[in-house]
C-alpha positions in Angstrom: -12.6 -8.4 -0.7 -13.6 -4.7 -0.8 -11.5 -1.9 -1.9 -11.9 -0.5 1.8 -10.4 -4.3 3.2 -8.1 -4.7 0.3 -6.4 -1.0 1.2 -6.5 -1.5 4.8 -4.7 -4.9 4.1 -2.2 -3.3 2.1 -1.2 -0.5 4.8 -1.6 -3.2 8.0 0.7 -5.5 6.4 3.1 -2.8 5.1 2.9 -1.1 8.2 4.1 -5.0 10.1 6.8 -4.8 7.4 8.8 -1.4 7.9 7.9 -1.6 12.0 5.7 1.9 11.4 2.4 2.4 12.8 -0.3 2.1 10.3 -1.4 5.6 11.1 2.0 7.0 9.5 1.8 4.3 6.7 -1.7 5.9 5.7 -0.4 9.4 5.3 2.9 8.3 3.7 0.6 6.2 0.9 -2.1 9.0 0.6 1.0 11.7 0.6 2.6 9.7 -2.3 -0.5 8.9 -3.6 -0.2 4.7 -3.5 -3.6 4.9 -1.4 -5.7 6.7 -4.7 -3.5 3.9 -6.8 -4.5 1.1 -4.7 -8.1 2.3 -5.1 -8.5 2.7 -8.6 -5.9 -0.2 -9.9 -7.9 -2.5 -6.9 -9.3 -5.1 -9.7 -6.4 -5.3 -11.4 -4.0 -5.5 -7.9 -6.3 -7.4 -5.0 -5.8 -10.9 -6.4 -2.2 -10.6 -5.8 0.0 -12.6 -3.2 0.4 -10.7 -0.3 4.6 -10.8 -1.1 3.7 -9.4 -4.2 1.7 -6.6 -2.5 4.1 -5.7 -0.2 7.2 -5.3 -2.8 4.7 -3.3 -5.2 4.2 -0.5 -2.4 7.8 -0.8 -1.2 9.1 -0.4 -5.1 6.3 2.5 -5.1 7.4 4.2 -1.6 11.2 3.8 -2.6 10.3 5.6 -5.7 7.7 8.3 -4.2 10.7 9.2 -1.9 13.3 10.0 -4.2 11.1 12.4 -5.8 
């Protein structure tokens, strides 16, 4: 999977999860800065369940919101 495909999977998916349009999802995770995270951690994150995935950026978003 490519780190283009791996971070469009990511936001879809998240996106499915909290019923947002994956429009809004991109900006929230390039506004937080997940998206730059998700690129440059890709080798160490893209071989992860999707479940896993999916907490990660919620954990991350919980935590990029209370700042």
């Amino acid at each position: 999977m490519s780190k283009i495909s791996f971070v469009s999977f990511c936001i879809e998916n998240y996106a499915d999860m909290i019923g947002k349009p994956s429009n809004e999802v991109y900006a929230d995770f390039k506004n937080s800065g997940l998206l730059n995270l998700l690129q440059s951690d890709y080798e160490d994150l893209h071989g992860m369940s999707m479940e896993y995935m999916l907490d990660f950026c919620n954990q991350y978003m919980r935590g990029a919101a209370k700042q």
